[in-house]
N, C-alpha and C positions, 0 to 999 in steps of 0.2 A: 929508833923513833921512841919518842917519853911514851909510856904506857899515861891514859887516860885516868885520873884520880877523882875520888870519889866526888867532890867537889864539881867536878868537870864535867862527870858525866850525866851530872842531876841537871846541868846546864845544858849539855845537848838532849837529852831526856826532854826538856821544856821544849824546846823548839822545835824536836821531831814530832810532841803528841800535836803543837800544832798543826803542823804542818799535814800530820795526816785527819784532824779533826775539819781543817778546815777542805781537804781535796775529799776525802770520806763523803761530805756533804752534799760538793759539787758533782761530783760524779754517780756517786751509786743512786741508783731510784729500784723502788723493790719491784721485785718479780710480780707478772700477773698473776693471780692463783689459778691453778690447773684445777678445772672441772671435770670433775668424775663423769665417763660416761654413762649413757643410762640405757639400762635395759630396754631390749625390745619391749618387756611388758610395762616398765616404768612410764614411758613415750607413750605406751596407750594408756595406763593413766592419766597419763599429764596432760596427755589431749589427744583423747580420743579422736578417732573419724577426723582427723586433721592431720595435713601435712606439717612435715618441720618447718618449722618458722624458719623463712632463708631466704626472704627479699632485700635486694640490695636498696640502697638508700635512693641512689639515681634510676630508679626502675618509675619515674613518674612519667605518665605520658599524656595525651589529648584525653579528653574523655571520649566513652563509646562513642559511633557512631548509632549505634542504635536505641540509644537513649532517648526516652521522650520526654515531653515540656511537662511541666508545673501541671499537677491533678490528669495525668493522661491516664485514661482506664487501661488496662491488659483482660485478656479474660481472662477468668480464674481456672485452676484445675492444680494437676498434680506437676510435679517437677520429676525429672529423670529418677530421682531415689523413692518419689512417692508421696516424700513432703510438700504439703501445702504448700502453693507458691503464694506471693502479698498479692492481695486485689488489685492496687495500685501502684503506679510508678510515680514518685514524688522526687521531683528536679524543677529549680529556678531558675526563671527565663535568660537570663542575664546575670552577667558575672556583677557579685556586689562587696560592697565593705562596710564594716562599722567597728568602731571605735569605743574602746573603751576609756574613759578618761575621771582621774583620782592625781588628789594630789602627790601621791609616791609615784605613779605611773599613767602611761599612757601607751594602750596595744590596741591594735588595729589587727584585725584578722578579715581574709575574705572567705568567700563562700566556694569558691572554687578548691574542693579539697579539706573545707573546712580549718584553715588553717591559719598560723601566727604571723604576718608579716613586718609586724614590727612589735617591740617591747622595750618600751622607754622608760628610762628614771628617772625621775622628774629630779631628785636633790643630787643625784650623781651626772659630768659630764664628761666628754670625750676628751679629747688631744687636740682638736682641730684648732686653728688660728682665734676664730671664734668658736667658743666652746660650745657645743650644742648636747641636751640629754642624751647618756649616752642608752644605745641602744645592744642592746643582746640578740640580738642578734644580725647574724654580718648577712647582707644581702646578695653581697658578689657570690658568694660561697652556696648559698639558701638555692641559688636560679638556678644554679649546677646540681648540687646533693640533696635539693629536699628542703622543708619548710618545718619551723618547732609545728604539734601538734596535728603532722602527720602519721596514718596509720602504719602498723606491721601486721600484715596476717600472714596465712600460714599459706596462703595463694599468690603466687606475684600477683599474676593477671590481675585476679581480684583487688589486690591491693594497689595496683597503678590504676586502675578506675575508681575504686573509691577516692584515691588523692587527688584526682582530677576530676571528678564533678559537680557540678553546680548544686551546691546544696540548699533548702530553705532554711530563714533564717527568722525563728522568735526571739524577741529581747524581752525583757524585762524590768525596769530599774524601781528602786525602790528602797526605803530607808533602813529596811532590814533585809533577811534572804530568804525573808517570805512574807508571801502578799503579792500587792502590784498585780497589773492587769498585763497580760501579754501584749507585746505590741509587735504587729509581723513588721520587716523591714521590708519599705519600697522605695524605690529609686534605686539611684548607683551607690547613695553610703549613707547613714545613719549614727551618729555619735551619741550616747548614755551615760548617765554618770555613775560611777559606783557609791554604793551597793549596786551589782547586778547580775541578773541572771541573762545568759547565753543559751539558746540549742540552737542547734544545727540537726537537720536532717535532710536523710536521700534515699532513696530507692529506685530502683531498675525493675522491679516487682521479683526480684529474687535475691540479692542483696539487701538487706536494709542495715543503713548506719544511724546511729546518732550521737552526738554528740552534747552534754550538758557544761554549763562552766558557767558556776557562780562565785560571784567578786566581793569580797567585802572589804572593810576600810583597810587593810593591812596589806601583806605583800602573800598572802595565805586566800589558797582559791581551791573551788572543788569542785571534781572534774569526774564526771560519767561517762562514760564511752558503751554501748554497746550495738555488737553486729551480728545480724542472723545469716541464715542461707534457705531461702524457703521455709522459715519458720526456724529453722534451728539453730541454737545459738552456735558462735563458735570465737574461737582465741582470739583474743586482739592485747594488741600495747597501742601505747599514747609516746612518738618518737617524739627527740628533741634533735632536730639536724639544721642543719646551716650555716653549722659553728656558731659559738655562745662567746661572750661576756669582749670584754677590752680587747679589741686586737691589736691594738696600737700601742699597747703599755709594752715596755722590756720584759722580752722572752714570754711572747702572753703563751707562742703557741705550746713553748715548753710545759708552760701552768698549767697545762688546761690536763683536767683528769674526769675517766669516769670511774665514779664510786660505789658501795653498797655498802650497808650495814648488816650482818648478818650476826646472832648469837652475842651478840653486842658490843662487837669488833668493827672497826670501819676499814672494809679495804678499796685504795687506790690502784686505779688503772692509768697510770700515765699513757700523753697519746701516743707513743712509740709499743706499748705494751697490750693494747686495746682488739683484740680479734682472738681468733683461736691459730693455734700454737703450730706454725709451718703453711697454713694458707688465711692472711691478715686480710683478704678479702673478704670471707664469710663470716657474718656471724656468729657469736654462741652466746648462752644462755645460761644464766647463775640461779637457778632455781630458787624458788622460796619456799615456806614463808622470811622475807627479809624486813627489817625496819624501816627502810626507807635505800632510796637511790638513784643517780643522778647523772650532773654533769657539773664540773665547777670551774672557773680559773682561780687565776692571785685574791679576790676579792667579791666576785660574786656567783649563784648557784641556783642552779634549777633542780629543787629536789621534789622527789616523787614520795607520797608518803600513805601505805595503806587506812582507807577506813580501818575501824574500830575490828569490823567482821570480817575485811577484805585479807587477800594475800596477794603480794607483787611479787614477780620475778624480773631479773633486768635482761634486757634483750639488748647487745651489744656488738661494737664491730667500731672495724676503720678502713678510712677510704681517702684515695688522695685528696688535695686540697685543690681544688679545680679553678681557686681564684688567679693561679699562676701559672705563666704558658709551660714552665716546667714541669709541674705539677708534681713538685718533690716535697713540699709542705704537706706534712700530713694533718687532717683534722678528725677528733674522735665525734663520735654521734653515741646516741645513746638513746633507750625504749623504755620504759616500764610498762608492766600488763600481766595478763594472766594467763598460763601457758594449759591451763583447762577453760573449758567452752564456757562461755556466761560472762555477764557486763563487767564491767572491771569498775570499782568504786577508790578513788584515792585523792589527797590534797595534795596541792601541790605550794611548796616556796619559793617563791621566784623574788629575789633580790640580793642584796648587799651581803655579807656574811660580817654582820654586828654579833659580837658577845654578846650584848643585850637584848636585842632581842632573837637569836637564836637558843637561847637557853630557857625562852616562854615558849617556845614550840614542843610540843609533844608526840613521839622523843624530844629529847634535847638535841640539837643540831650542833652543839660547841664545837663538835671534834670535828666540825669542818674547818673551823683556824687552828691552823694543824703547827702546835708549838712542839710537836714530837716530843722528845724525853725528858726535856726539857719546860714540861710546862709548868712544873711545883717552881719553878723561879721568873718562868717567863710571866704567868698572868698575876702574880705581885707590882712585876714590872709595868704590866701596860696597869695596873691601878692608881699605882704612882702618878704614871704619865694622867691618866684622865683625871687625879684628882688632883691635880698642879694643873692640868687646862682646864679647872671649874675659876680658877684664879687669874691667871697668864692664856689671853685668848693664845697666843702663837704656839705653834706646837715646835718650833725649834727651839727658842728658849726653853720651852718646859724640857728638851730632851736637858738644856744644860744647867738645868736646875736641879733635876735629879743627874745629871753628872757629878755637879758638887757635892750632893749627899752623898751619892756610893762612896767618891774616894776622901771624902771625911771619915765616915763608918768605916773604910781599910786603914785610914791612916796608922792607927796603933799596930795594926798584921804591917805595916811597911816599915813602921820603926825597928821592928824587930827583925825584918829581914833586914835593916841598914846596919845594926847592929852585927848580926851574924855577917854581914861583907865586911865590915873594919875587920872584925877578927882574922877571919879566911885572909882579907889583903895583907894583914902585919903577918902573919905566918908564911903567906906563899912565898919569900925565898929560903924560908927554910923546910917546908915542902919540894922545893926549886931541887934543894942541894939533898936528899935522898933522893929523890926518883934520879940523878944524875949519878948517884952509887950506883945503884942497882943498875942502868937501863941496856950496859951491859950481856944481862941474862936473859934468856929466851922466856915466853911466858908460862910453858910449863916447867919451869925450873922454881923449884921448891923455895928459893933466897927470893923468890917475887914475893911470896907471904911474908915473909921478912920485910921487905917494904912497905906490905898493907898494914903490918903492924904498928909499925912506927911510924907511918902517919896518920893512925886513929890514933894511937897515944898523945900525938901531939893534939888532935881533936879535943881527947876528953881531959888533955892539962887546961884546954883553951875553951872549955866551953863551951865548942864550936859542933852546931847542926850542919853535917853535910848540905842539906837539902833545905835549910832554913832561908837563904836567899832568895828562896824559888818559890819564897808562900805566897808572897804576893802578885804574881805573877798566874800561879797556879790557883788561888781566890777569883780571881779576876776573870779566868776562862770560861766558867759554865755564864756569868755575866755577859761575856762579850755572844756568847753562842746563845742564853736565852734574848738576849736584844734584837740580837741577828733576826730571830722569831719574832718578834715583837714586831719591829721598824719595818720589817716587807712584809707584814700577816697583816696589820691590826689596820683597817680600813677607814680609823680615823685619819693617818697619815698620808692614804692617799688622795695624790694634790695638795696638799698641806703643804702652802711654802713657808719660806723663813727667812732669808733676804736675797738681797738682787737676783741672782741668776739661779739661787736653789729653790726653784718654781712646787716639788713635789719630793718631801723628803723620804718618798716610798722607794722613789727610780734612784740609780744610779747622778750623779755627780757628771751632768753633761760637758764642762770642762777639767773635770779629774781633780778642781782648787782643791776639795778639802782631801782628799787620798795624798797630795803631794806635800799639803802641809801638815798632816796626820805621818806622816815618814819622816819628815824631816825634823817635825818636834821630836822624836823617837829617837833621833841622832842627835839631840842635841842633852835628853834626856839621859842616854845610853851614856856622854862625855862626862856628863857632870855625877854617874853613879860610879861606883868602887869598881874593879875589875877584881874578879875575885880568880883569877888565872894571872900567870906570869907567865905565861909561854904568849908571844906575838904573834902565831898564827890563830890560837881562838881568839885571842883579842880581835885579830881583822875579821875572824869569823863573826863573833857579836856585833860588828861595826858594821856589819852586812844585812842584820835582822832586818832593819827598818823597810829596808828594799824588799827583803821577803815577804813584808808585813803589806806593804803598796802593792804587790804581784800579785795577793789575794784578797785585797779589800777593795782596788780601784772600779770594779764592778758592782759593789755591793750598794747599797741604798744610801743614799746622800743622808738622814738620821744616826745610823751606823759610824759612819763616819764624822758625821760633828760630832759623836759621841767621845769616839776614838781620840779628836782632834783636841776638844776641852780635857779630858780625862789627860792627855801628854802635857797641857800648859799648866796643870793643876801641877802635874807629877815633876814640871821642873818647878813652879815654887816649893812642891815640900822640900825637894832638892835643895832648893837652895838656903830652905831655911834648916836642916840637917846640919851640911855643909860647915854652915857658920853654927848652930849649937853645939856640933860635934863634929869639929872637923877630926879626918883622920893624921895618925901621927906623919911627923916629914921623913920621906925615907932616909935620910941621914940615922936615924933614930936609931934603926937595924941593918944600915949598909953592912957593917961590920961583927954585927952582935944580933942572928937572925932568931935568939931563944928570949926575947927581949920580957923581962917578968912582968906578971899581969899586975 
């Protein structure tokens, strides 16, 4: 068998780093971080006189039965430990709602449990036949695991009656997030415009909750929680459960991650990864002080962000997905709060995950469009794109607008790999007819060096870069991998069609048109380049790429691929125009005579 030449091997070299760059990708997601345990005395720090926080999500029940109505006296006195119990019990007759509504959104929360029943975006929609705003949260999932801005305490019991009782409810609205006169809610619902202010409260005369949440113009709101226990304060988070963002998009459930920023690192919890380490049903805790943290999919995020003086810890876990009778679908849930006794003060951002305006938030939230290592190339790329779609509304032409730029800017790196393939092609029969000397000899036999020799000799009569063919090739990869980033990150593109049937150039390619014709340009591309091998088994091997190329792209986002698809019709006109400025010599030239002078 011909030993592999150096020429050859910088060509399988190219195809294997794909090959692992592009399965590298699809497969690995990083490990959760292991949480240091904590000291018995640590835990009494972190919160004193409280249980470990360890309520499951579905641990929501009826409220008490011995709960009383709206302003019902108790007598006062002391409580089992001593502490003051509340004068009062404060619960609303009747279950009610009210509605917050802004042009970016529209949430609805009831009073029962104090909680989010729905969260709408007004300029983003679903998937449905008629598109309707889409909502974040999923309802099938919410009935079964729990509702966004449900409690965690460090008491189930406690915590399944505070989620379910009837809490009163002040509004506020008003042109800024202060002023305005309170206005209590009566009847069954009440809707307000934002700017507004929210509480919620309740007591049993020994629990007391409350809740505050005021709205301003933006997608940025801020949220007070706190809970006593006969006067004493004690631990609480603000959960987000129900499942969150798109569940209808490709692979939402895979997307969906909870996150934390700590020391100024952001780490992802993918939902396979989300719980502690050998029992996924409980719980655990990332301690803080951290910067912020959450829950996000492909495109949108609910993050939790400490006041100024505040400190957050994230209180996390995973739990089947109870929307299906399987119940194999797993969905993550996610807390933030304070794992010491006293109110918890934090903002939260609940929307889209925009460059623009995630980088006016403080912190900056960017690093939640997660271009990975890739991003010193990737966010050039989406500026390109947004600043050719201030010109060209469509966002698929814009991608092939900047297609034509990129491989204009390559084209001098391709003349000069076309250049180094004539030379490699006029020499390889006379490469052919060494390695046919030697092949003879075993590889550790000393007369193989003898063959490497005299074919760099013939290299460096010729001019010739082993690995000069493979610049443009090897140019072109952090491009295709920053895009890759771009085209399924950048939430300008989702929904973003471009013609007939490519409805959203985010998702994948619902009849596979552009993957198959993105392959087949590539074969058509691959015929009209030089072969810079004479052996006909790599040749059928190169004749095979394009198909490798469709095995790993036919999933990838319908953008990605018109990218790939223009960037191959570009790549056979330069071809062609090569071809005919510089065609190569006829083999006749050196059938006979393979040292033909330069």
């Amino acid at each position: 068998m011909d030993e592999l030449s150096d020429q050859k091997r910088g060509i399988v070299f190219v195809i294997c780093a794909l090959i692992i760059l592009f399965v590298w990708q699809h497969f690995y997601k990083p490990a959760a971080p292991i949480v240091p345990p904590q000291s018995a005395q640590n835990s009494s720090q972190q919160n004193p006189g409280a249980a470990a926080p360890g309520a499951t999500a579905n641990s929501q029940t009826t409220s008490s039965a011995g709960a009383t109505a709206a302003g019902a006296k108790v007598a006062s006195g002391a409580g089992a430990s001593g502490a003051p119990v509340n004068a009062t019990a404060t619960q609303a007759g009747a279950e009610q709602a009210v509605t917050v509504n802004s042009p970016l959104y529209t949430v609805e929360f009831s009073n029962r449990g104090a909680v989010v029943r729905s969260w709408k975006l007004n300029k983003y929609f679903d998937d449905q036949k008629t598109p309707q705003p889409l909502d974040l949260v999923n309802d099938a999932v919410a009935q079964q695991l729990g509702w966004p801005f449900s409690l965690v305490l460090g008491d189930a019991k406690q915590e399944a009656t505070a989620n379910s009782a009837l809490y009163e409810i002040t509004t506020t609205s008003h042109a800024g997030l202060t002023g305005g006169t309170p206005t209590p809610v009566t009847g069954a619902a009440q809707t307000v415009q934002a700017p507004a202010d929210i509480e919620f409260h309740w007591s049993d005369g020994h629990t007391d909750v409350r809740k505050k949440i005021a709205f301003g113009d933006n997608y940025e709101l801020h949220v007070t929680v706190t809970v006593t226990q006969d006067g004493a304060p004690q631990a609480s988070a603000l959960a987000w459960r129900g499942g969150f963002g798109d569940k209808e998009a490709y692979n939402g459930a895979q997307n969906l991650n909870v996150f934390y920023n700590t020391d100024g690192k952001l780490n992802l919890l993918p939902v396979k990864k989300v719980g502690t380490s050998g029992n996924q049903g409980q719980p655990a805790i990332q301690y803080g002080p951290l910067a912020f943290a959450g829950i996000e999919d492909q495109f949108f995020t609910a993050t939790f962000i400490p006041e100024a003086t505040g400190n957050i810890s994230l209180w996390h876990w995973k739990q089947d997905y109870k929307g299906t009778a399987d119940k194999s679908d797993p969905e993550s849930q996610m807390a933030a709060g304070s794992t010491n006794p006293g109110p918890i003060a934090m903002r939260a951002y609940i929307g889209p995950k925009d460059l623009g305006i995630l980088e006016k938030m403080t912190p900056s939230l960017t690093g939640l469009v997660n271009f990975g290592w890739m991003e010193p190339v990737a966010k050039p790329l989406l500026w390109v794109l947004q600043t050719v779609h201030t010109k060209v509304p469509n966002w698929g032409w814009c991608i092939i607008l900047m297609t034509l730029v990129i491989n204009i800017a390559l084209f001098p790196l391709k003349m000069r790999g076309w250049r180094s393939m004539q030379k490699m092609q006029r020499v390889g029969p006379e490469i052919k007819q060494i390695q046919e000397k030697y092949k003879k000899f075993k590889m550790n036999d000393p007369r193989k060096a003898k063959m490497n020799e005299e074919v760099m000799a013939i290299y460096s009569r010729e001019g010739i870069n082993p690995l000069g063919s493979c610049l443009p090739m090897l140019a072109q990869l952090p491009i295709w991998w920053a895009l890759w980033r771009v085209l399924n990150g950048a939430i300008e593109l989702r929904h973003a069609p471009w013609l007939g049937w490519i409805h959203d150039l985010s998702a994948m390619d619902p009849y596979y048109i552009l993957p198959i014709a993105m392959a087949a340009l590539m074969f058509v591309t691959n015929r009209m380049t030089p072969q810079t091998t004479v052996d006909p088994a790599q040749q059928r091997m190169m004749s095979f790429m394009p198909l490798m190329m469709l095995f790993f792209f036919y999933r990838l986002s319908s953008g990605l691929n018109l990218y790939m698809s223009t960037s191959s019709i570009v790549a056979i006109a330069q071809q062609y125009y090569l071809n005919k400025t510089e065609p190569l010599p006829s083999r006749s030239k050196f059938k006979n005579k393979p040292t033909d002078d330069k």
